[in-house]
N, C-alpha and C positions, 0 to 999 in steps of 0.2 A: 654597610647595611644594604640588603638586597631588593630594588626596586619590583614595582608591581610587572616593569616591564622586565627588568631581569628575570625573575620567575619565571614570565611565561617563554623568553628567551631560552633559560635553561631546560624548559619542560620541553620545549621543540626539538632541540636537539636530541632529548635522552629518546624522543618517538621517531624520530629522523635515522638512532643508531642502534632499534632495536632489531631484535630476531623475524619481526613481521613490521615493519616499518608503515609509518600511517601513510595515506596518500594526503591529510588533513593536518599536519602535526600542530602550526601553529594554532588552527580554529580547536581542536580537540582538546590543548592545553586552557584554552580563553571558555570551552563549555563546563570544563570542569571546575573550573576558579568558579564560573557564576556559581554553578550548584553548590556548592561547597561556601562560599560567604553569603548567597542568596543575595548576591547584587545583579544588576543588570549589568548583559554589556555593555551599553553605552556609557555608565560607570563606568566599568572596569578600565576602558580604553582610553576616555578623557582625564582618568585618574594615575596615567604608568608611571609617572614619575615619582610618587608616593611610596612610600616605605610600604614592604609588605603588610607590617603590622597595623597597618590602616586598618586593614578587612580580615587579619585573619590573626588569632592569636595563636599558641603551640600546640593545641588540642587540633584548629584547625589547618594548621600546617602539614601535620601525623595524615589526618582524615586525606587532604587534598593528595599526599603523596603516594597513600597507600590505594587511591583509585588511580593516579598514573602508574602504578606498576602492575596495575589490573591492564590498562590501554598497551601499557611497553609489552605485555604477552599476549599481546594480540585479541583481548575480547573487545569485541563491539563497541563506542562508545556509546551508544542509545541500550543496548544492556544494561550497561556502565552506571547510568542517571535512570533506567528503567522507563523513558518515554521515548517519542519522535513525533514531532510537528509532520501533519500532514492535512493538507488541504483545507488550511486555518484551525484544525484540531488539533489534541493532544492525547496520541494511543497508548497505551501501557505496551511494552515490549519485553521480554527478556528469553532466556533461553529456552526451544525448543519454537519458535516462530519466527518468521521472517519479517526483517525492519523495513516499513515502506520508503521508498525512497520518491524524490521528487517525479519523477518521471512518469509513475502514473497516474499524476492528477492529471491530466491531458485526458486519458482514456476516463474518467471521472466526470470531469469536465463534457465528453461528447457524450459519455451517458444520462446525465442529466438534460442535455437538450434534444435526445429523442424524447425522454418520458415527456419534456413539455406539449412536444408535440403531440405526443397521443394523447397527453391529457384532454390537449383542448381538441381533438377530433373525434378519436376512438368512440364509437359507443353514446356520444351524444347528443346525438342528432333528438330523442325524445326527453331531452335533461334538461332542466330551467337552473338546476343549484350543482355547480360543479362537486361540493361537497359532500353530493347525495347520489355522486354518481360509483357504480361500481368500482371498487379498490385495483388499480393494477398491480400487476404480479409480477417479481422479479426475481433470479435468483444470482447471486454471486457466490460461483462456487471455487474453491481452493482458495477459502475467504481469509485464512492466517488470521489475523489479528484483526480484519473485518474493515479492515484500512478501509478498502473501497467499497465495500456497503452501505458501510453506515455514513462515511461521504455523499452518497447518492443521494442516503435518505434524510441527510441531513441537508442537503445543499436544494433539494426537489421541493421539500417542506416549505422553503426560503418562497417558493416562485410560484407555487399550487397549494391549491386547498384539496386538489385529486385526491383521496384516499391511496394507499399504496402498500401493499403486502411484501416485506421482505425477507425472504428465505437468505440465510449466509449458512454456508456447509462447507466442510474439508474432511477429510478422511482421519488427519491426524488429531488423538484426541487433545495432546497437549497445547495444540496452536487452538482449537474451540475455547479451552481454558482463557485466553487471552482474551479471544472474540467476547467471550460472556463479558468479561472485565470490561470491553472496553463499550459493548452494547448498554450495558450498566451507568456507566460512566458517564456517557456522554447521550443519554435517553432526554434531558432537557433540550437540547441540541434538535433532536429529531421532530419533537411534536404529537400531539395526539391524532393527528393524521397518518399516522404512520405506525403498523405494528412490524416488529420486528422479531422471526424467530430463529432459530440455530440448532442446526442438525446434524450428526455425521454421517457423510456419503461417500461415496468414491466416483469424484467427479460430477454430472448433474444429476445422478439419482430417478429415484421415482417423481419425478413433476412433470408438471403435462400446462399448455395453455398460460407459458410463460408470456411476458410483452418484453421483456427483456431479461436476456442473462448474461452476466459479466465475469470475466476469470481473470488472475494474474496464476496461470498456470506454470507448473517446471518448465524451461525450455533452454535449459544449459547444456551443453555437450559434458558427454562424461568428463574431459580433460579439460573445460573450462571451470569444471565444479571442482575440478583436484587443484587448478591452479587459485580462482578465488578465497577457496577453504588455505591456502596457503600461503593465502594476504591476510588471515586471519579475519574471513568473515565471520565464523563461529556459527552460524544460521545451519538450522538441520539441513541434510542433502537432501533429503526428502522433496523439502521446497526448493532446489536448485536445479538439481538432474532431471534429464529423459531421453537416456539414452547418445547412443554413438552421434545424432547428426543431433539431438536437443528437440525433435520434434516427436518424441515418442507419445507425450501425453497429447499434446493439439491433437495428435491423428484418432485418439482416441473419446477426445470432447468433444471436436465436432460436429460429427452425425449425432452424438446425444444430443446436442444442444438443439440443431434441425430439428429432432422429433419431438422436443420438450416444448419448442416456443409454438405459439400460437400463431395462426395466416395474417402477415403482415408485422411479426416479434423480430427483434434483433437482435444478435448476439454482436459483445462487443468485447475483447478480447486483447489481452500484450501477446504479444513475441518479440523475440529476440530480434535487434538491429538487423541483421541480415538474414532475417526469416521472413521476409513479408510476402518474396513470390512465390513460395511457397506452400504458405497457410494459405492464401488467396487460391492456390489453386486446390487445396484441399477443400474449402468452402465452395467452391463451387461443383468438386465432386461428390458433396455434398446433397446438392441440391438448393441450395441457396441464391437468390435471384443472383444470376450475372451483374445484372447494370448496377446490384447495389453494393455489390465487394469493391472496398476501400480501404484503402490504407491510415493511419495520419501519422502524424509525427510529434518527436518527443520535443523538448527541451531543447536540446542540443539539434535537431532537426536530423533526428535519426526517425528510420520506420519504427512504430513503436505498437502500435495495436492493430487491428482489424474491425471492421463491421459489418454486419451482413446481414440480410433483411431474407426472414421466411414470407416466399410471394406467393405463398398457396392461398 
């Protein structure tokens, strides 16, 4: 009789010896048992030595095994279950959008504590009720699944009463489909201080008089997007590629962004690990204050994003 730990044993291995092999195997076999018994991990784990049939009868056996052979051909596991945890949220996912990954809550993270700041500065020198004071404006554009918008606008709600306008736009319509879902979703979350709307552009669009705008823009090189689509990301190239060097699209968001934000807005922005002296020096051919291009880092203390202050 096969233990709860055999199982997941067995399922590592078959994703260990497939055609696109996980880099995850054992944690992807233990995500899919939760969704599939609706137990917790912490269950699952303190219970391995229990017979399968604890948690799972033949109906859900069939179920659990015919999503590993969804994972052994390589789709996504956040497809797979149709969400992903991000920045204490839960986004809706699946094909034709990009799955956020931890890395950019950090750029999340630092865009929430410019908006602090302007909250309590910008604009209020004649304001008695912060909640009466004009809405700031942001826009998060090649917003996929709105991961990092509605992050913002959920996480800035948390810390201000500021009013706050959030524009989320991407060019593709299939990934806005998600963003609605997940703007939908997770609107308790955000607050009545906070309107939120969703448009398609191509990049930052017609807006003007931004205080901040944020992108998880393409910036894979063509042959890093042939080689991760051959790990079996499944994610459109759309949102992968740009081009020979990966900086096709930044070269071309950020002078929009410059002319979009407002004197004293910040554009706050990923790139790729070894793209940072680069963008920085696009930003400032840009025209974006010198002293304010920075760098930060991710998680793993990789270069991970940009920010850069309009000092007009």
């Amino acid at each position: 009789m096969i233990t709860i730990r055999g199982l997941l044993e067995e399922c590592k291995n078959t994703l260990v010896r497939s055609e696109t092999p996980s880099e995850t195997p054992g944690l992807d076999a233990l995500i899919l048992l939760e969704r599939v018994t609706e137990r917790d991990r912490g269950y699952l784990l303190a219970e391995q030595n229990e017979p399968v049939e604890t948690v799972l009868d033949s109906d859900g056996v069939t179920q659990f095994r015919e999503l590993l052979d969804r994972r052994r051909r390589g789709e996504p596991i956040a497809y797979i279950i149709g969400s992903r945890e991000f920045f204490g949220l839960e986004f809706e996912v699946g094909p034709g959008v990009l799955i956020p990954r931890p890395d950019s809550e950090v750029l999340v993270e630092r865009a929430i504590s410019l908006l602090v700041d302007m909250a309590d500065t910008v604009e209020m020198a004649d304001t008695v009720d912060i909640a009466e004071a004009p809405p700031l404006k942001i826009l998060d554009c090649c917003t996929g699944s709105g991961c990092i918008g509605i992050s913002i606008a959920a996480g800035f709600a948390e810390v201000s009463d500021r009013p706050l306008d959030v524009v989320l736009s991407d060019i593709d319509g299939d990934a806005l489909e998600w963003c609605r879902k997940n703007a939908a979703a997770l609107k308790s979350f955000i607050g009545p201080s906070v309107s939120i709307s969703i448009t398609r552009n191509n990049l930052v669009g017609p807006v003007d008089e931004m205080a901040l705008i944020t992108a998880n823009p393409p910036y894979l090189t063509d042959d890093e997007t042939k080689k991760v689509l051959a790990k079996g990301w499944g994610e459109p190239s759309l949102a992968l590629a740009a081009g020979i060097d990966g900086l096709g699209t930044i070269r071309k968001l950020v002078p929009q962004a410059y002319s979009s934000l407002r004197p004293g807005g910040y554009l706050v922005m990923e790139h790729g690990s070894t793209q940072g002296a680069s963008v920085r020096e696009l930003c400032k051919m840009a025209g974006f204050e010198p002293k304010s291009i920075r760098t930060g880092r991710d998680l793993a203390d990789n270069e991970r994003y940009v920010e850069a202050r309009n000092g007009l």
